[in-house]
Predicted model as a PDB file, atoms N, CA, C, CB and O in Angstrom, pLDDT in the B-factor column:
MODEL        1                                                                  
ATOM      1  N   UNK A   1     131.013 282.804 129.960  1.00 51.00           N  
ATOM      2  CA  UNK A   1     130.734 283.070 128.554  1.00 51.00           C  
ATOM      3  C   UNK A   1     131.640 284.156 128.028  1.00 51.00           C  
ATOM      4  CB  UNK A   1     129.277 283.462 128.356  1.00 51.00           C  
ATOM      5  O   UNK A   1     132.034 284.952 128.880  1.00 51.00           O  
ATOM      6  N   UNK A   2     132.063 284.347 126.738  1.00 56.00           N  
ATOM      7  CA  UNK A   2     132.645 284.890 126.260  1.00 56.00           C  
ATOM      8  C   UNK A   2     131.837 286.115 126.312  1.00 56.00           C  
ATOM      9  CB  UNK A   2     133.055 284.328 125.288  1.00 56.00           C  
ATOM     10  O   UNK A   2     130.649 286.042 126.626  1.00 56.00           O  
ATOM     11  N   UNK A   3     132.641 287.729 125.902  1.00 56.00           N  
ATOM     12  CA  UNK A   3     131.793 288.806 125.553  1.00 56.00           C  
ATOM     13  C   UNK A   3     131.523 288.778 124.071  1.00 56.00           C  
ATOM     14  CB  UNK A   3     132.392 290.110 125.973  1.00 56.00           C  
ATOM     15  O   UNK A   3     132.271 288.763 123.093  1.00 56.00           O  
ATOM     16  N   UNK A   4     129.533 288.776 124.296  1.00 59.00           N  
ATOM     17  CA  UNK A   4     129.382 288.615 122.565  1.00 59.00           C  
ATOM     18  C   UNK A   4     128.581 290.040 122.947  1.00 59.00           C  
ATOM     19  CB  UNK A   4     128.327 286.910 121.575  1.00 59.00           C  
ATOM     20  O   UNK A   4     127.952 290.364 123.954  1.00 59.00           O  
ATOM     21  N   UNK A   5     128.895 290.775 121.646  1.00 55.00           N  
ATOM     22  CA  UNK A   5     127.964 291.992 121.506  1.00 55.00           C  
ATOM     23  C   UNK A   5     126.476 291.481 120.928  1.00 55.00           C  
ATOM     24  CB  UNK A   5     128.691 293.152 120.406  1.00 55.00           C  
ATOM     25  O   UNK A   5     126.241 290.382 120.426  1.00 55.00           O  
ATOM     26  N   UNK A   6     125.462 292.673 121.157  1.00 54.00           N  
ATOM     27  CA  UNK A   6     124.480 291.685 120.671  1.00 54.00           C  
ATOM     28  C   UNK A   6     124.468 292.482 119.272  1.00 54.00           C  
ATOM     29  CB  UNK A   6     122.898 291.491 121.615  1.00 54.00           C  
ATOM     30  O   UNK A   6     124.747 293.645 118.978  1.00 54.00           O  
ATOM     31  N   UNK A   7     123.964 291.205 118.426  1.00 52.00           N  
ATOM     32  CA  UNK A   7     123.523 291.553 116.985  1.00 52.00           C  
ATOM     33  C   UNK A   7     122.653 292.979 116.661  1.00 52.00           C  
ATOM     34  CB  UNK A   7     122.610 290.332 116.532  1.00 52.00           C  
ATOM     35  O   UNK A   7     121.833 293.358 117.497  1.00 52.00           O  
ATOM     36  N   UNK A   8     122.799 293.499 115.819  1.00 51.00           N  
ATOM     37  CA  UNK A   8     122.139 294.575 115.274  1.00 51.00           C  
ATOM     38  C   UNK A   8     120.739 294.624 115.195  1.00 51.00           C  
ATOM     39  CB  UNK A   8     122.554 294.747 114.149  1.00 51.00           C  
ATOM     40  O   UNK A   8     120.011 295.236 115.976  1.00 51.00           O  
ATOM     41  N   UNK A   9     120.353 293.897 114.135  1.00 55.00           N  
ATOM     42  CA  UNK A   9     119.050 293.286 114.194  1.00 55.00           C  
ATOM     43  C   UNK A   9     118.581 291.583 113.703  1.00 55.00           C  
ATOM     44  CB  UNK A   9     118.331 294.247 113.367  1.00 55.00           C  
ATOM     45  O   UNK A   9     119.523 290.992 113.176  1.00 55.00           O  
ATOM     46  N   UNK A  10     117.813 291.098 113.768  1.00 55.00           N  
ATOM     47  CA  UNK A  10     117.140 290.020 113.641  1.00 55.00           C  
ATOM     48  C   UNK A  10     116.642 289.672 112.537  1.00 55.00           C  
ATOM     49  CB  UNK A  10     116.358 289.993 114.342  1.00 55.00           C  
ATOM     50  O   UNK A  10     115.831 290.597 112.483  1.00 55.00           O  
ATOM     51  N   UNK A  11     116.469 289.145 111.677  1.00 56.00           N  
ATOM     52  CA  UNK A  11     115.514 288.858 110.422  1.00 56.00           C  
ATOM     53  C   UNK A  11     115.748 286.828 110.275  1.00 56.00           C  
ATOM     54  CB  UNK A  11     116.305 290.046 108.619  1.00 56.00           C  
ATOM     55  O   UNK A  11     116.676 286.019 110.279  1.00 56.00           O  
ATOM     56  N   UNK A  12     114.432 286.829 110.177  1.00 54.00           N  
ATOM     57  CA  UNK A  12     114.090 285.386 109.886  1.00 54.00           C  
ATOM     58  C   UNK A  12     115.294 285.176 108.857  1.00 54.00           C  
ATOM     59  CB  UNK A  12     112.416 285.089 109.222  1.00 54.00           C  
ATOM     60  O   UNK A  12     116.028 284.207 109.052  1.00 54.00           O  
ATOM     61  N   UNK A  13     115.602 286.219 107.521  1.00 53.00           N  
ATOM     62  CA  UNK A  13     116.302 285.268 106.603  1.00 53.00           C  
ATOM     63  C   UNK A  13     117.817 285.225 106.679  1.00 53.00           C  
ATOM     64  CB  UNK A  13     115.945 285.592 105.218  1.00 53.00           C  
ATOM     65  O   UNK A  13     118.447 284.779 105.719  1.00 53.00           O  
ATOM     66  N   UNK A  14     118.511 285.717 107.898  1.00 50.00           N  
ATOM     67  CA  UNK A  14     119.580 285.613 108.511  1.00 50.00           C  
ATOM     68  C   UNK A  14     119.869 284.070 108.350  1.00 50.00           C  
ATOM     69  CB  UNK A  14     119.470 286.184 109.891  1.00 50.00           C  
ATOM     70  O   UNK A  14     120.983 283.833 107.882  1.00 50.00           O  
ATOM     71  N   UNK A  15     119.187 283.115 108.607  1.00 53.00           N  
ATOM     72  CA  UNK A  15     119.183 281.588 109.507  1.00 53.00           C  
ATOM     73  C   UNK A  15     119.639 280.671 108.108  1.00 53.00           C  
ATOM     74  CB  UNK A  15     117.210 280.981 110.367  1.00 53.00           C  
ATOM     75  O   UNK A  15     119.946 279.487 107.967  1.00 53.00           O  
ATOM     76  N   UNK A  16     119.499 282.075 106.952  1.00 59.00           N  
ATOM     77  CA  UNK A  16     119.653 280.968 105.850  1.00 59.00           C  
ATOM     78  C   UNK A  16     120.103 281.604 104.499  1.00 59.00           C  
ATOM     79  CB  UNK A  16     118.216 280.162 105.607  1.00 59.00           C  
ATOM     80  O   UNK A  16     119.863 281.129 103.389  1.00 59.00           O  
ATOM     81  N   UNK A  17     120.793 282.753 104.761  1.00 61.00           N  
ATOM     82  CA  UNK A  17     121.445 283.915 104.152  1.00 61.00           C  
ATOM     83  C   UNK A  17     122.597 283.537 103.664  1.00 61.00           C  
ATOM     84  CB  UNK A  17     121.657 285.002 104.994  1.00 61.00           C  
ATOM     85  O   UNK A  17     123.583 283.156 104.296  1.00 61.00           O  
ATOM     86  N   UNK A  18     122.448 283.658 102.391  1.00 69.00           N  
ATOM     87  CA  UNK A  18     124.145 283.009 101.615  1.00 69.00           C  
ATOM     88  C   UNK A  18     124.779 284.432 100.634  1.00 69.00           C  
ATOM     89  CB  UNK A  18     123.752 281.189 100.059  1.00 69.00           C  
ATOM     90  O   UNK A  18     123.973 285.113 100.000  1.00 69.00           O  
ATOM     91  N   UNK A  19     126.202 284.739 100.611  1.00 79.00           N  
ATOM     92  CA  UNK A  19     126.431 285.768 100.360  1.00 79.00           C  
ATOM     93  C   UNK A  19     126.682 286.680 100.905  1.00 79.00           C  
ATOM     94  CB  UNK A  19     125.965 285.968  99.953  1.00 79.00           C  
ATOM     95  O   UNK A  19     126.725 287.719 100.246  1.00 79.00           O  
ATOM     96  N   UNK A  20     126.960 286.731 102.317  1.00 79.00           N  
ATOM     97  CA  UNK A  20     126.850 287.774 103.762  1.00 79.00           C  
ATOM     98  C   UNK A  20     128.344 288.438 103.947  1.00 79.00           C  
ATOM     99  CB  UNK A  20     126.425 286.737 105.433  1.00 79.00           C  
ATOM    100  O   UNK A  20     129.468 288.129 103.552  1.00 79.00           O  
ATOM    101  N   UNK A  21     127.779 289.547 104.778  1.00 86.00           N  
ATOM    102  CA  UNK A  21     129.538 289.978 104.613  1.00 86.00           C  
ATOM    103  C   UNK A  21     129.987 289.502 106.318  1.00 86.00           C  
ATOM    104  CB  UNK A  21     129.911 292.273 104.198  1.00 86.00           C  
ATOM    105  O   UNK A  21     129.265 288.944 107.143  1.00 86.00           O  
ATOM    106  N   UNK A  22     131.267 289.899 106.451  1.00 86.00           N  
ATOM    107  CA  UNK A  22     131.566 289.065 108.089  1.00 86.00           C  
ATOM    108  C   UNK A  22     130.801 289.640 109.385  1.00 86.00           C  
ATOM    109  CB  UNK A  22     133.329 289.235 108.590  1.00 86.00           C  
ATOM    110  O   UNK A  22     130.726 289.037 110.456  1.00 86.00           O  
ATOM    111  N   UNK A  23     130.295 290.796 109.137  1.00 86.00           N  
ATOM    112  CA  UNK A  23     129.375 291.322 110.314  1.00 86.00           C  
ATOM    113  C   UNK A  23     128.243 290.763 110.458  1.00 86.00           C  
ATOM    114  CB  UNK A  23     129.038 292.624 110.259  1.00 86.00           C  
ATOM    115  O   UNK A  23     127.698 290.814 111.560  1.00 86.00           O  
ATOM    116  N   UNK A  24     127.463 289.922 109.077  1.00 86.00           N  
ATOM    117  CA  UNK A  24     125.990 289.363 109.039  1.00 86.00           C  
ATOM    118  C   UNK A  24     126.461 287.989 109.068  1.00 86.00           C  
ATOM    119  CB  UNK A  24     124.939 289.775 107.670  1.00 86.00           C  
ATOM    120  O   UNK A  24     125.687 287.074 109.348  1.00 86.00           O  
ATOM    121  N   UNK A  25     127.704 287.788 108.790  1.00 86.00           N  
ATOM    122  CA  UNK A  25     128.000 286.339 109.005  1.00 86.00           C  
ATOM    123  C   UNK A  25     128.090 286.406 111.192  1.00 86.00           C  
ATOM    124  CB  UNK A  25     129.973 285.846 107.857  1.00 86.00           C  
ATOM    125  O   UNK A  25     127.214 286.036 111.973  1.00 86.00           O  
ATOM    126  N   UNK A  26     129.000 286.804 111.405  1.00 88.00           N  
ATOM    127  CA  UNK A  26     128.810 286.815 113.023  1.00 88.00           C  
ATOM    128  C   UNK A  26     127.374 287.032 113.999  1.00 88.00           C  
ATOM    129  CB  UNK A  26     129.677 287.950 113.430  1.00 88.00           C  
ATOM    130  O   UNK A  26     127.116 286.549 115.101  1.00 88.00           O  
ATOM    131  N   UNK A  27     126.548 287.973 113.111  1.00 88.00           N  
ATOM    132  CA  UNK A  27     125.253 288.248 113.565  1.00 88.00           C  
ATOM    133  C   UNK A  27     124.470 286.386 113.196  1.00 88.00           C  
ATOM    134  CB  UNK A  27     124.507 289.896 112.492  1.00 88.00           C  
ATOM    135  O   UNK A  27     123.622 285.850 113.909  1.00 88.00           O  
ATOM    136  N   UNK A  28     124.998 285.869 112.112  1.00 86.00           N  
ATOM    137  CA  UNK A  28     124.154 284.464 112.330  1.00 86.00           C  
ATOM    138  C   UNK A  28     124.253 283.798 113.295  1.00 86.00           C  
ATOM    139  CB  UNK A  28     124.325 283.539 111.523  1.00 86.00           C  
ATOM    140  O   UNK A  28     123.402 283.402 114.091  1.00 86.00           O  
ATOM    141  N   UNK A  29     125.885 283.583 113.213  1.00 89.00           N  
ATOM    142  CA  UNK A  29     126.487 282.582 114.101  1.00 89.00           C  
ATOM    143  C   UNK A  29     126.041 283.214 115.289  1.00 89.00           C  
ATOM    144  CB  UNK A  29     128.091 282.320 114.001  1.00 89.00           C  
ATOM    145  O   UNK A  29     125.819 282.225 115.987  1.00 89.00           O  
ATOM    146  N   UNK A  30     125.667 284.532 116.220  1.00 92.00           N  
ATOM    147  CA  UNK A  30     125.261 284.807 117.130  1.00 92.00           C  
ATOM    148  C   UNK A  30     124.096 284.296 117.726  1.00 92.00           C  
ATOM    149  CB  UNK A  30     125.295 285.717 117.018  1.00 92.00           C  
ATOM    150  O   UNK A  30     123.981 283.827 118.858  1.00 92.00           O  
ATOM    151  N   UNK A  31     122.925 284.484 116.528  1.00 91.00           N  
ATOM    152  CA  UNK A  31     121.660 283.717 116.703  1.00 91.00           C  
ATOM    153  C   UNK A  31     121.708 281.998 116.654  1.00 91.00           C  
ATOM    154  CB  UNK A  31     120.718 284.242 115.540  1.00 91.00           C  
ATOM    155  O   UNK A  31     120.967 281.195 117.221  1.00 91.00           O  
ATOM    156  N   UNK A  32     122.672 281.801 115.907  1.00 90.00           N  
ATOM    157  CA  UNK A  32     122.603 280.195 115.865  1.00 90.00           C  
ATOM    158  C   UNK A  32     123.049 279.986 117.539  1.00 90.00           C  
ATOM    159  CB  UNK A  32     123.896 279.338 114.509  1.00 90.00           C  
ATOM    160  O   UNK A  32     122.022 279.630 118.119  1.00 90.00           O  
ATOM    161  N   UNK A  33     123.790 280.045 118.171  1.00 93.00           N  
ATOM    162  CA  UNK A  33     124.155 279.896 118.901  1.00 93.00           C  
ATOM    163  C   UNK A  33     123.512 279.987 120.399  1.00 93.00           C  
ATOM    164  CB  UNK A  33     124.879 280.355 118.543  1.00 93.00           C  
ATOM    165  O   UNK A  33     123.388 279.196 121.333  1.00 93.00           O  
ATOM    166  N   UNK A  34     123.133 281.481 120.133  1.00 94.00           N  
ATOM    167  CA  UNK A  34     121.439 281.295 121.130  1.00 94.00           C  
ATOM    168  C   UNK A  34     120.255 280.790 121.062  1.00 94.00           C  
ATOM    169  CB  UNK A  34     120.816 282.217 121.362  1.00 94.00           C  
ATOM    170  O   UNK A  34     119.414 280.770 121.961  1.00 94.00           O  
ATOM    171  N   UNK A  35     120.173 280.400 120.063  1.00 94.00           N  
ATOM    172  CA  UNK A  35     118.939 279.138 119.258  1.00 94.00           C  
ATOM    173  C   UNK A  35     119.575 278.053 120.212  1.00 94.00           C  
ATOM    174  CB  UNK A  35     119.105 278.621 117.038  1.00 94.00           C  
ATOM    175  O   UNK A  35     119.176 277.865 121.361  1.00 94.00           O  
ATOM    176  N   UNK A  36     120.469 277.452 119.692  1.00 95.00           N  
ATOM    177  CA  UNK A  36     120.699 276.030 120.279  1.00 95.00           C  
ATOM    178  C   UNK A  36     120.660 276.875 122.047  1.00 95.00           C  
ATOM    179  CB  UNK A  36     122.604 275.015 119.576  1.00 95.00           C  
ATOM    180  O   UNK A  36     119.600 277.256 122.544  1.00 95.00           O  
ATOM    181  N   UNK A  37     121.596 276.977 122.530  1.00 95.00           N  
ATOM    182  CA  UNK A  37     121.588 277.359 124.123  1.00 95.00           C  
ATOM    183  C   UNK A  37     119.689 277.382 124.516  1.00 95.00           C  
ATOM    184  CB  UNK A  37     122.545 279.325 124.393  1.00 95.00           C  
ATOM    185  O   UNK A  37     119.187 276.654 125.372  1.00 95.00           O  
ATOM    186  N   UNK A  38     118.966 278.307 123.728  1.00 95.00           N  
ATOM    187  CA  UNK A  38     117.612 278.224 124.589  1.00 95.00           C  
ATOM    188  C   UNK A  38     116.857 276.578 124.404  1.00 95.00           C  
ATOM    189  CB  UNK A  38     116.418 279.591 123.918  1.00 95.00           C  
ATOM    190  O   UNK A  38     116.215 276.066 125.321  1.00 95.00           O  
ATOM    191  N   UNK A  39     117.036 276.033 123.314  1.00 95.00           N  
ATOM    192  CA  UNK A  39     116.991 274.488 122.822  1.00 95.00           C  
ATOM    193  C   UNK A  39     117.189 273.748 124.491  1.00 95.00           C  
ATOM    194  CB  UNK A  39     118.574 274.022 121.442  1.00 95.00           C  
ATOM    195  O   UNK A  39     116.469 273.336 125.400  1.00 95.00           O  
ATOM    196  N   UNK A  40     118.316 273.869 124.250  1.00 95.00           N  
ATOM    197  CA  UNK A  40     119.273 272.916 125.304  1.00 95.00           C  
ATOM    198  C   UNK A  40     118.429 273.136 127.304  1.00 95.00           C  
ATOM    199  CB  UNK A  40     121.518 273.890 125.168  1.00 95.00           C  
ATOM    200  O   UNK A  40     117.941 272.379 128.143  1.00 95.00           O  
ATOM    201  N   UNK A  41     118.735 274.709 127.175  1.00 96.00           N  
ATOM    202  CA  UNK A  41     117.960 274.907 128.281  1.00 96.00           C  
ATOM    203  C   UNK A  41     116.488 274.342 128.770  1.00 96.00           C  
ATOM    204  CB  UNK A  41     117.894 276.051 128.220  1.00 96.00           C  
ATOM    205  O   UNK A  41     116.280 273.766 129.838  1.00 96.00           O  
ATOM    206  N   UNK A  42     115.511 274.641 127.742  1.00 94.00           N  
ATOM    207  CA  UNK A  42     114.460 274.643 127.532  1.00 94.00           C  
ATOM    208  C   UNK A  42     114.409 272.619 127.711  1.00 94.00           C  
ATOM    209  CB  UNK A  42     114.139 275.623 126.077  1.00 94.00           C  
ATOM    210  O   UNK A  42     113.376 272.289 128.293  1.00 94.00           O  
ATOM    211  N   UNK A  43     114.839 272.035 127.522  1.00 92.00           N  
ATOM    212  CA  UNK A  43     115.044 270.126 126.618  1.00 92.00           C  
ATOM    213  C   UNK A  43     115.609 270.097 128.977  1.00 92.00           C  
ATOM    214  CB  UNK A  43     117.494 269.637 124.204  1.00 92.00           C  
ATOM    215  O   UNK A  43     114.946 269.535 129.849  1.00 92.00           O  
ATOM    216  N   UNK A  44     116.695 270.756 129.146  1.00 92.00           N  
ATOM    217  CA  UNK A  44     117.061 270.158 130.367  1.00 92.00           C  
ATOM    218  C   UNK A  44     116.247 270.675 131.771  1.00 92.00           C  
ATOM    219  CB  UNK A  44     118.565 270.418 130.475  1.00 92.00           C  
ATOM    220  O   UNK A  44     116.344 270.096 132.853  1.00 92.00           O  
ATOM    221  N   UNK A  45     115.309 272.061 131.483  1.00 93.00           N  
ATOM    222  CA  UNK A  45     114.686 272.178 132.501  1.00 93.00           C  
ATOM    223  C   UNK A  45     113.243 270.942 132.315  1.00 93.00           C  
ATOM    224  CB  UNK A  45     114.391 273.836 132.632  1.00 93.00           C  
ATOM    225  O   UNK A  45     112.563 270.843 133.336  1.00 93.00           O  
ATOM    226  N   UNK A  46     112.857 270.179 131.271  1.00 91.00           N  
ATOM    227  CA  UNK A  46     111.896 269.808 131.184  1.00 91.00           C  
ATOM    228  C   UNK A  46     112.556 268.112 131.877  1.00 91.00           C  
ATOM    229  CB  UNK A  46     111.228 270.160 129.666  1.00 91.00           C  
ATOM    230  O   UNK A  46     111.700 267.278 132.173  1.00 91.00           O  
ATOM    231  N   UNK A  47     113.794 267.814 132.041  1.00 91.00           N  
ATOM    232  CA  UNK A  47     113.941 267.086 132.044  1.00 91.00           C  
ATOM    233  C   UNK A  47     113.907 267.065 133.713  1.00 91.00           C  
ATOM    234  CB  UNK A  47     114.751 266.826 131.159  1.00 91.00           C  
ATOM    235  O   UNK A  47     113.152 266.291 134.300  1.00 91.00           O  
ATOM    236  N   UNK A  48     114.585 267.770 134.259  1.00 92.00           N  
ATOM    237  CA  UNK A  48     115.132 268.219 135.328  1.00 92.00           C  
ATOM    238  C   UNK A  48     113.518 268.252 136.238  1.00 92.00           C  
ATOM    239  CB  UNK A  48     116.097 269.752 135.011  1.00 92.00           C  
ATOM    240  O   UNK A  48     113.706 268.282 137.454  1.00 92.00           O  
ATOM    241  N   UNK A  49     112.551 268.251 135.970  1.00 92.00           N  
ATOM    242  CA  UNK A  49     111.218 268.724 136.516  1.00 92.00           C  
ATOM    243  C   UNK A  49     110.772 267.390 136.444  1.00 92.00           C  
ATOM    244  CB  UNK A  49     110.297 269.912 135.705  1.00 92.00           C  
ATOM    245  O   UNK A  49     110.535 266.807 137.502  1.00 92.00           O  
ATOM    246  N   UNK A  50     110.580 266.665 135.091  1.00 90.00           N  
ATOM    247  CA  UNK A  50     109.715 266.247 135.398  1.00 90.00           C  
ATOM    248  C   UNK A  50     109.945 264.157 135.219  1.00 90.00           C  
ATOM    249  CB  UNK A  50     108.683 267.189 134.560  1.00 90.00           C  
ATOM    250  O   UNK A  50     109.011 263.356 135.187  1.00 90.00           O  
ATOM    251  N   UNK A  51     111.588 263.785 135.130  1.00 91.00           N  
ATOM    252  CA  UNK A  51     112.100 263.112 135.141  1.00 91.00           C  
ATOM    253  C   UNK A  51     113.115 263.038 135.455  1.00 91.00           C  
ATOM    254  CB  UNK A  51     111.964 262.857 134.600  1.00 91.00           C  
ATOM    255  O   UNK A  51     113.584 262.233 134.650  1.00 91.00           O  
ATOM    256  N   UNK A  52     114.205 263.438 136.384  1.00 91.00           N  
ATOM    257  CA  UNK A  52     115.512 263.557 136.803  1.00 91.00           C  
ATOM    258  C   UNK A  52     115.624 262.292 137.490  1.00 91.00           C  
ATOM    259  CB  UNK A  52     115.838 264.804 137.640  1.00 91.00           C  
ATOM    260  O   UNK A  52     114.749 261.727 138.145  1.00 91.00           O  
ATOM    261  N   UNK A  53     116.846 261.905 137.252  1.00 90.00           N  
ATOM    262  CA  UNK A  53     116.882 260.412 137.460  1.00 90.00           C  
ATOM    263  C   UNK A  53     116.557 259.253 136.678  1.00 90.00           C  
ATOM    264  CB  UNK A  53     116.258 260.214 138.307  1.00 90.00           C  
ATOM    265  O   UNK A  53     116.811 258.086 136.974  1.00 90.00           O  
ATOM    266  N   UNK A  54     116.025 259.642 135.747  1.00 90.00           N  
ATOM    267  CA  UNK A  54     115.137 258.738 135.010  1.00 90.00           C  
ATOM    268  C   UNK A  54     116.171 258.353 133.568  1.00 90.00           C  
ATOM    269  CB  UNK A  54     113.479 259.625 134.628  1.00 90.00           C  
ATOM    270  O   UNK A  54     117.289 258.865 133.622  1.00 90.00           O  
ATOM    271  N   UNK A  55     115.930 257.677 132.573  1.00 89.00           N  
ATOM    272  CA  UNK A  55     116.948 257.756 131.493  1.00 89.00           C  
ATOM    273  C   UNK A  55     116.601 258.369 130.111  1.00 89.00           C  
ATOM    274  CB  UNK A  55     117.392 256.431 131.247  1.00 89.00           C  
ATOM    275  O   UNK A  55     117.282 258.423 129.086  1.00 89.00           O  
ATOM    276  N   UNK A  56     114.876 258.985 130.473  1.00 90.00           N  
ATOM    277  CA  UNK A  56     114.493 259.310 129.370  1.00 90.00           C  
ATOM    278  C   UNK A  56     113.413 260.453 129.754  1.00 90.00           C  
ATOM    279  CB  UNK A  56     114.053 258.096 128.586  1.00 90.00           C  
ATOM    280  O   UNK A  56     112.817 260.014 130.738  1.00 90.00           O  
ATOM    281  N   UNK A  57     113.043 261.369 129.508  1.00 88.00           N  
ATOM    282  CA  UNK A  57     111.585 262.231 129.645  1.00 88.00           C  
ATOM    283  C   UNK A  57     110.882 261.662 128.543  1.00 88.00           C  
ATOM    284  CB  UNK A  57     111.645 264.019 129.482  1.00 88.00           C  
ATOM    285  O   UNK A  57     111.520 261.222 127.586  1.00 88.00           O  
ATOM    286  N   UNK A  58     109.350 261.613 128.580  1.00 88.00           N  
ATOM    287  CA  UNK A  58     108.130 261.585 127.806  1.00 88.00           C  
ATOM    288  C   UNK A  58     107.590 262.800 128.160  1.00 88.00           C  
ATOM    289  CB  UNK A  58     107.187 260.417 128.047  1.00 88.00           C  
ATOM    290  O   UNK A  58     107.155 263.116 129.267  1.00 88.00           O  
ATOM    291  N   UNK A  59     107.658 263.667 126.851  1.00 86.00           N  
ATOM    292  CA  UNK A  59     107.191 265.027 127.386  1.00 86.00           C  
ATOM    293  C   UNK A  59     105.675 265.261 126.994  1.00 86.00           C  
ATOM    294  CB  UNK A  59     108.130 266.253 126.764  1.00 86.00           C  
ATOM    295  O   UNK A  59     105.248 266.393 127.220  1.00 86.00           O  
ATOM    296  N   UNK A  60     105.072 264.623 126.606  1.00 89.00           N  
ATOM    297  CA  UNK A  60     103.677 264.657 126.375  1.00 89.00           C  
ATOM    298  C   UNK A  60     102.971 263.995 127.310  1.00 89.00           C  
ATOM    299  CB  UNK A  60     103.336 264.178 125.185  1.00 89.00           C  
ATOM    300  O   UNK A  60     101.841 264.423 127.546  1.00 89.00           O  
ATOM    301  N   UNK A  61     103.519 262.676 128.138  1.00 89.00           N  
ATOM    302  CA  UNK A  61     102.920 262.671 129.438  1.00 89.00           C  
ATOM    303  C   UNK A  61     103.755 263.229 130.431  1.00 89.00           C  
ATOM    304  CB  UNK A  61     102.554 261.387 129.832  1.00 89.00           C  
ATOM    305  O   UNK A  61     103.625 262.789 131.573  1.00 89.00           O  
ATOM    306  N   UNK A  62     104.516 264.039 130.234  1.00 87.00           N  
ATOM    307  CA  UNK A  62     105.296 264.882 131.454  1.00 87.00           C  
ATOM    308  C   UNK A  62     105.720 263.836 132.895  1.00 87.00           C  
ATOM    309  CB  UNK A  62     104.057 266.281 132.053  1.00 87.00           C  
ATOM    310  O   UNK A  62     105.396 264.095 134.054  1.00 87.00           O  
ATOM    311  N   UNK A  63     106.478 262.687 132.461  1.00 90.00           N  
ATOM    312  CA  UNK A  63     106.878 261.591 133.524  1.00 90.00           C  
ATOM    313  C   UNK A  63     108.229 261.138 132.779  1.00 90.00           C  
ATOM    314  CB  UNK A  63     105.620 260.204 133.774  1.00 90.00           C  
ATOM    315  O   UNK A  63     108.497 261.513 131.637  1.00 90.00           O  
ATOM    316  N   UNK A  64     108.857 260.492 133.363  1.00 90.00           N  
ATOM    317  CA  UNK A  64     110.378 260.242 133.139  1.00 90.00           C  
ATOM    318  C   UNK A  64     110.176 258.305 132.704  1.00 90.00           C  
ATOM    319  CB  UNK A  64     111.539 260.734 134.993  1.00 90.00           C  
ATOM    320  O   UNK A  64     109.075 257.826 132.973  1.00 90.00           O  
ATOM    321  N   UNK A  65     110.891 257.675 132.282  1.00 90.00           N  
ATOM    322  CA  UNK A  65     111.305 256.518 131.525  1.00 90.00           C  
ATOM    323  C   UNK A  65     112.585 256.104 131.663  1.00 90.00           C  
ATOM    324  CB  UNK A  65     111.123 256.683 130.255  1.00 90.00           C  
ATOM    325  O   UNK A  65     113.602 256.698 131.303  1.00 90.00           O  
ATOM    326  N   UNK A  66     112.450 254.677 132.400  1.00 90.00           N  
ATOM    327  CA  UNK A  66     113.244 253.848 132.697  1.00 90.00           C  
ATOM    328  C   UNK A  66     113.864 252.720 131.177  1.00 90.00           C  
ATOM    329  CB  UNK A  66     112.430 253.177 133.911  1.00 90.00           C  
ATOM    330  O   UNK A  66     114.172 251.543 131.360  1.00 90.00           O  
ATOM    331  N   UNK A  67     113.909 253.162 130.274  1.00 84.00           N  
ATOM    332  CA  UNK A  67     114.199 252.361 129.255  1.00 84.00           C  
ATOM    333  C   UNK A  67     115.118 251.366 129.454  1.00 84.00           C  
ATOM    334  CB  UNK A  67     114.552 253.024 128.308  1.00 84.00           C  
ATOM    335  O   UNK A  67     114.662 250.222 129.443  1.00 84.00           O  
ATOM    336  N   UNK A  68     116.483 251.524 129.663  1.00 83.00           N  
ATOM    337  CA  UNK A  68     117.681 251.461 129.800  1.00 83.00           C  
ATOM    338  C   UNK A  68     117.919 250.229 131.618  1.00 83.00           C  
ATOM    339  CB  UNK A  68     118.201 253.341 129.745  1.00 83.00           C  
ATOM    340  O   UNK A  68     118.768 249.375 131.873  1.00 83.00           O  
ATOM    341  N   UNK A  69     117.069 250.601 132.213  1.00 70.00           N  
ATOM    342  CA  UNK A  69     117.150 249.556 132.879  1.00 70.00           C  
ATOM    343  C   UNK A  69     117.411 250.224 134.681  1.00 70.00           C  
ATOM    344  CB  UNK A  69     118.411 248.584 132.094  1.00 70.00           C  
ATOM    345  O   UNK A  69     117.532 249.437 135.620  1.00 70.00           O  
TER     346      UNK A  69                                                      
ENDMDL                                                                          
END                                                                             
């Protein structure tokens, strides 16, 4: 990973802040960016547990799906 400093502070209306100067613009793109990454993590450990191998997770019955064949 690249060196990212961490953001200053946090505010919900960062995610949707128009008008920003380039330090609150980088502080978004910081959070956007760890938004998706915990997304992604979060989507492949569920997959990884409780369907690996499979072509699909059903995460409400926590079992994997052969759709695809």
């Amino acid at each position: 990973r690249k060196h990212e400093k961490p953001p200053i502070k946090h505010s919900g209306k960062a995610f949707f802040a128009k008008n920003v100067t380039k330090e609150e613009s980088d502080q978004i793109a910081y959070f956007r960016r760890k938004a998706v990454g915990d997304a992604m993590a979060h989507a492949w450990g569920g997959y990884e547990t409780y369907a690996w191998g499979m072509d699909e997770l059903l995460p409400k019955m926590r079992q994997g799906h052969n759709k695809w064949g």
